[in-house]
PyMOL commands that place a pseudoatom at each C-alpha (Angstrom):
pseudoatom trace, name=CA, resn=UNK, resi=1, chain=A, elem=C, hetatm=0, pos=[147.392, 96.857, 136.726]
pseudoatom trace, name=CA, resn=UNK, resi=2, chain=A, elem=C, hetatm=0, pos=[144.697, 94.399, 137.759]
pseudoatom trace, name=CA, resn=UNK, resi=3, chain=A, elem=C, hetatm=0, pos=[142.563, 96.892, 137.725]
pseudoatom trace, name=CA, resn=UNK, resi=4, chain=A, elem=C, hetatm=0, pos=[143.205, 98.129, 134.124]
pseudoatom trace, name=CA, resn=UNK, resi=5, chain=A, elem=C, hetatm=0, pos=[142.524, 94.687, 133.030]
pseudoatom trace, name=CA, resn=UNK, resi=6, chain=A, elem=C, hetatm=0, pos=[139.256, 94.557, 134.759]
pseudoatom trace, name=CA, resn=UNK, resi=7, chain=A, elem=C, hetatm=0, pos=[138.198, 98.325, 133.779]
pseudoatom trace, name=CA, resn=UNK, resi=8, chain=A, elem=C, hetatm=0, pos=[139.362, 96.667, 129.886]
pseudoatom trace, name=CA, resn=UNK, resi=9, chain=A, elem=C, hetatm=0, pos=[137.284, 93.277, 130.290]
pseudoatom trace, name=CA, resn=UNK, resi=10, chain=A, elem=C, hetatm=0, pos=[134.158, 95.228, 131.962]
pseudoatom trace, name=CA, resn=UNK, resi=11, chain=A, elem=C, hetatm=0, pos=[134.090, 98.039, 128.985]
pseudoatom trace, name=CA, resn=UNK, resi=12, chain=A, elem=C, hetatm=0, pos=[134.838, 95.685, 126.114]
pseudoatom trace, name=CA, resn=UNK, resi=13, chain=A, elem=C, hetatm=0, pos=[132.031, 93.102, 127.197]
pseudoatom trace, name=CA, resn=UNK, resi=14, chain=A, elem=C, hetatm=0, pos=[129.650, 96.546, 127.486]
pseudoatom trace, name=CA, resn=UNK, resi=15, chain=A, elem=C, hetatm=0, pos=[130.708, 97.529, 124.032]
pseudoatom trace, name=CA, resn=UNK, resi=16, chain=A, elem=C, hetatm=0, pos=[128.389, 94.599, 122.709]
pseudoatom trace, name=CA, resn=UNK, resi=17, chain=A, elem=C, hetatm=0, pos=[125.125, 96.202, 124.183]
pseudoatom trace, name=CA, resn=UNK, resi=18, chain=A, elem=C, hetatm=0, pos=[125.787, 99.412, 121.962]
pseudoatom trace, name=CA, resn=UNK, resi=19, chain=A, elem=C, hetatm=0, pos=[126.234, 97.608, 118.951]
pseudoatom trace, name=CA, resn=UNK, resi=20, chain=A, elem=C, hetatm=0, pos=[123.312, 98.295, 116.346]
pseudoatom trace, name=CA, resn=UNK, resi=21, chain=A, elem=C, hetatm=0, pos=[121.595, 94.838, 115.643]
pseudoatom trace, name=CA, resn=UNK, resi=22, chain=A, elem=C, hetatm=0, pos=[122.181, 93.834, 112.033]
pseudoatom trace, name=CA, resn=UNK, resi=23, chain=A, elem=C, hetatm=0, pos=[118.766, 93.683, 109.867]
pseudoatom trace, name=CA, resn=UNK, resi=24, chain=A, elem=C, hetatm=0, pos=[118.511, 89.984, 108.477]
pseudoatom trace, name=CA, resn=UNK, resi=25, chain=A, elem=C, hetatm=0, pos=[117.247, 89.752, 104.754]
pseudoatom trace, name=CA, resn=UNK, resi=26, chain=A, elem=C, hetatm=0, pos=[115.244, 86.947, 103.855]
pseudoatom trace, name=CA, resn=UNK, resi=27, chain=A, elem=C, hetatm=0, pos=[116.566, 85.125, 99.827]
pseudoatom trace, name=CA, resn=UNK, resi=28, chain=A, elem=C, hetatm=0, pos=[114.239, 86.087, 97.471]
pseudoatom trace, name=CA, resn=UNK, resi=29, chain=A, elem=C, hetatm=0, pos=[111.444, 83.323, 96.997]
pseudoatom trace, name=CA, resn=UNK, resi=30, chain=A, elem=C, hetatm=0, pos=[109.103, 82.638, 93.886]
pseudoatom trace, name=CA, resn=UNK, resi=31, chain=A, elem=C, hetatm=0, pos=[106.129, 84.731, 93.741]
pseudoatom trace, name=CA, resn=UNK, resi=32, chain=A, elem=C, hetatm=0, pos=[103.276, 82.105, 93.906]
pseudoatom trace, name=CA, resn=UNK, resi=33, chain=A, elem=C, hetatm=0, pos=[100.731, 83.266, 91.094]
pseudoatom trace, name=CA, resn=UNK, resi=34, chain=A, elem=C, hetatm=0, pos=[97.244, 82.319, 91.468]
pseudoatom trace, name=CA, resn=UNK, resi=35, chain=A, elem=C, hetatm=0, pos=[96.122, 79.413, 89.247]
pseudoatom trace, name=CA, resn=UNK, resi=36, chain=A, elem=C, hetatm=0, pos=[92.790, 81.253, 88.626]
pseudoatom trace, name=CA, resn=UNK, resi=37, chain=A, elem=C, hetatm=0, pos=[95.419, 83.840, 86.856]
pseudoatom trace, name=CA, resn=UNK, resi=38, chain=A, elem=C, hetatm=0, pos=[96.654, 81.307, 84.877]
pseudoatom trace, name=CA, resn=UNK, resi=39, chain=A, elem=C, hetatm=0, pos=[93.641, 79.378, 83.576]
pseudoatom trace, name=CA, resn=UNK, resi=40, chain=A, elem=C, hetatm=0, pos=[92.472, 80.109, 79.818]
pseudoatom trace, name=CA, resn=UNK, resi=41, chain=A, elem=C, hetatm=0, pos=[89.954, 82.910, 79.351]
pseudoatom trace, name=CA, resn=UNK, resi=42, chain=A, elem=C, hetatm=0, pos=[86.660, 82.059, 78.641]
pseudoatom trace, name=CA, resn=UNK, resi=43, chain=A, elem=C, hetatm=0, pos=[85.560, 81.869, 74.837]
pseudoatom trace, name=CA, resn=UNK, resi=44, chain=A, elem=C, hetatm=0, pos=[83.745, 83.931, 72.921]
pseudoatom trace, name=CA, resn=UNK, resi=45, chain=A, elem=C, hetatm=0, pos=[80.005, 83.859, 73.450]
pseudoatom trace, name=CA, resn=UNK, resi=46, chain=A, elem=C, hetatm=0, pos=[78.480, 81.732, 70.637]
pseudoatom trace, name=CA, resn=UNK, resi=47, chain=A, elem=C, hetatm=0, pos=[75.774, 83.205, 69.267]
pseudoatom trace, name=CA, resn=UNK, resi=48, chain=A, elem=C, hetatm=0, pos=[72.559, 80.676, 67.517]
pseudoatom trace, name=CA, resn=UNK, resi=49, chain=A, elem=C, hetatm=0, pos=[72.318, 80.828, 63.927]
pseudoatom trace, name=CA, resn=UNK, resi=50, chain=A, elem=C, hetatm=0, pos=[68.323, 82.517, 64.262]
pseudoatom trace, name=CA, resn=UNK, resi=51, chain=A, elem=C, hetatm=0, pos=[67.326, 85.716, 65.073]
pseudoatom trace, name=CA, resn=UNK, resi=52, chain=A, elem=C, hetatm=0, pos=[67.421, 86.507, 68.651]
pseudoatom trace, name=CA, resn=UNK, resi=53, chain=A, elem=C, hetatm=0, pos=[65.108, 89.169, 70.740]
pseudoatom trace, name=CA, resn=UNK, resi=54, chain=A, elem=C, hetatm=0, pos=[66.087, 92.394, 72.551]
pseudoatom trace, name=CA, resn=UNK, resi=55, chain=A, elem=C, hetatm=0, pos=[66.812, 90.788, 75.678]
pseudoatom trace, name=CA, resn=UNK, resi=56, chain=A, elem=C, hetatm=0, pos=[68.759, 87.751, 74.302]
pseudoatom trace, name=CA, resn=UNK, resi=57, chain=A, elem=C, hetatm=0, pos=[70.818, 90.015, 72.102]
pseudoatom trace, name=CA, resn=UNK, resi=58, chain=A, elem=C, hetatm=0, pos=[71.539, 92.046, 75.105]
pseudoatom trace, name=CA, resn=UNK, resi=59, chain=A, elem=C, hetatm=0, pos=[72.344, 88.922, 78.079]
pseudoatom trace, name=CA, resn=UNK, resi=60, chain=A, elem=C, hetatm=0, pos=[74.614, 87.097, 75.325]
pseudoatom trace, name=CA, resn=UNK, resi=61, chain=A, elem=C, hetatm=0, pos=[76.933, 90.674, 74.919]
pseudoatom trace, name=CA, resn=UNK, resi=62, chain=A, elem=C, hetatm=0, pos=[76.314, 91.228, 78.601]
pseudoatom trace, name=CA, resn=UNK, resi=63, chain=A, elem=C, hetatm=0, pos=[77.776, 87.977, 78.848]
pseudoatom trace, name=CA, resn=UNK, resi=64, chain=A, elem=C, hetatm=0, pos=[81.124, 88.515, 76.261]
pseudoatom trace, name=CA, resn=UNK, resi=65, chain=A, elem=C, hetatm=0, pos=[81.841, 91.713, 77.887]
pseudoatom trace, name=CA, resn=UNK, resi=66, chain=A, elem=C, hetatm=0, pos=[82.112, 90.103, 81.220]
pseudoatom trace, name=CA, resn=UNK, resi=67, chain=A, elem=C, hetatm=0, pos=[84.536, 87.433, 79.882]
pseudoatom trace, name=CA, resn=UNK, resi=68, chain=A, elem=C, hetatm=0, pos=[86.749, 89.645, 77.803]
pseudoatom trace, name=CA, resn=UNK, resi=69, chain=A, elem=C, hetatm=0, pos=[86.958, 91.946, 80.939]
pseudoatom trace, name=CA, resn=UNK, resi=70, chain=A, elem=C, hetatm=0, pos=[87.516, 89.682, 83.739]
pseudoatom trace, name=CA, resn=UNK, resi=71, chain=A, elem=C, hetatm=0, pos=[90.094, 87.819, 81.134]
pseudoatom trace, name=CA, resn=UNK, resi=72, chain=A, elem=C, hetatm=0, pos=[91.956, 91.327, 80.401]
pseudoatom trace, name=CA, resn=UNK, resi=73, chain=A, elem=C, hetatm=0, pos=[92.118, 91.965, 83.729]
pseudoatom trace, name=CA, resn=UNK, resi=74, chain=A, elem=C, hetatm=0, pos=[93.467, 89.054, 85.320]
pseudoatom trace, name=CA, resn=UNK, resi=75, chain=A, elem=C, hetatm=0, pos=[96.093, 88.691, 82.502]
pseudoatom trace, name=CA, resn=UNK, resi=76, chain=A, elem=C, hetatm=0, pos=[97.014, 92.657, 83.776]
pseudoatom trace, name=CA, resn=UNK, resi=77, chain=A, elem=C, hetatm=0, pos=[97.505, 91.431, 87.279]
pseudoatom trace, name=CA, resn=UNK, resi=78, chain=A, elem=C, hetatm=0, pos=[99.734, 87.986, 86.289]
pseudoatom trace, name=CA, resn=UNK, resi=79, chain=A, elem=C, hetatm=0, pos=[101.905, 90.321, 83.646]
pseudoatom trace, name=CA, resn=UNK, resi=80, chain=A, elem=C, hetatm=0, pos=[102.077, 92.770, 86.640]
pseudoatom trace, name=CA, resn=UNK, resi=81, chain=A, elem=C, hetatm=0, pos=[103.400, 90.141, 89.154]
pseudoatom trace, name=CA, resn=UNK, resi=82, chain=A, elem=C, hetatm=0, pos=[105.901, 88.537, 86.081]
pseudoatom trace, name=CA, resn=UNK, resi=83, chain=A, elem=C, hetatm=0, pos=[107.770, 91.674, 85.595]
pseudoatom trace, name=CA, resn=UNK, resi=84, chain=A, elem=C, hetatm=0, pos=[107.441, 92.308, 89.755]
pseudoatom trace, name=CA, resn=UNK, resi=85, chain=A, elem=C, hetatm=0, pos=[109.103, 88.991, 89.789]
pseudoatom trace, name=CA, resn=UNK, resi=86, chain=A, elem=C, hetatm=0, pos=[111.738, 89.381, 87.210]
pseudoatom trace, name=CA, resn=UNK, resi=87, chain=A, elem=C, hetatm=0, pos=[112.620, 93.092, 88.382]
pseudoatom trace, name=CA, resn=UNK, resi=88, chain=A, elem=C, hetatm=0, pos=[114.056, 91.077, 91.993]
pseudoatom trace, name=CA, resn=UNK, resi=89, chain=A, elem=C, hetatm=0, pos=[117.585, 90.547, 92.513]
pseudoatom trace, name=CA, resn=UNK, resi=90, chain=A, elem=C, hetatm=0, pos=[118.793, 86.913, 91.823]
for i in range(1, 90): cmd.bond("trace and resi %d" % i, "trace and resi %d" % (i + 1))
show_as sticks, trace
zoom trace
C-alpha cells in the first residue's frame, strides 16, 4: 500500500514535466506613429510673379514634386498603420 502511494506521488509530480508550457500573450499596446508622419505636408511651391528661366522653372517643379511625393507617401504609411491599429483585437 505504501508503495502505491509512493509509485502515485512519484508519477503525479512527473506528470508536470510533460505538460506543454502555455504561450503568454502580451495586451495589445498603442502603435506609436512617428511624429514626422504626422506633421503637415509642405506647401505648394510659390512661384515669383516674373518670368523665370529653364533651370528655375525646372528646380521650383523639381522641388513641388518632391513635397507632394514625400507628403503622399508618408500619409500612405500613417493610414497603413491606422487601419493596422484598428484591425487589433480590443
Amino acid at each position: 500500500m505504501r508503495a502505491a502511494v509512493i509509485l502515485a506521488l512519484t508519477l503525479l509530480s512527473g506528470c508536470a514535466l510533460f505538460q506543454p508550457k502555455r504561450q503568454v500573450f502580451e495586451p495589445p499596446h498603442q502603435a506609436k506613429v512617428s511624429e514626422k508622419l504626422l506633421g503637415e505636408c509642405n506647401k505648394v511651391t510659390d512661384i515669383p510673379d516674373r518670368d523665370l528661366s529653364q533651370k528655375e522653372e525646372h528646380d521650383l517643379w523639381a522641388k513641388d514634386r518632391r513635397s507632394l511625393g514625400d507628403c503622399g507617401f508618408a500619409k500612405h504609411v500613417l493610414n497603413k498603420a491606422v487601419r493596422i491599429q484598428q484591425e487589433q483585437p480590443k
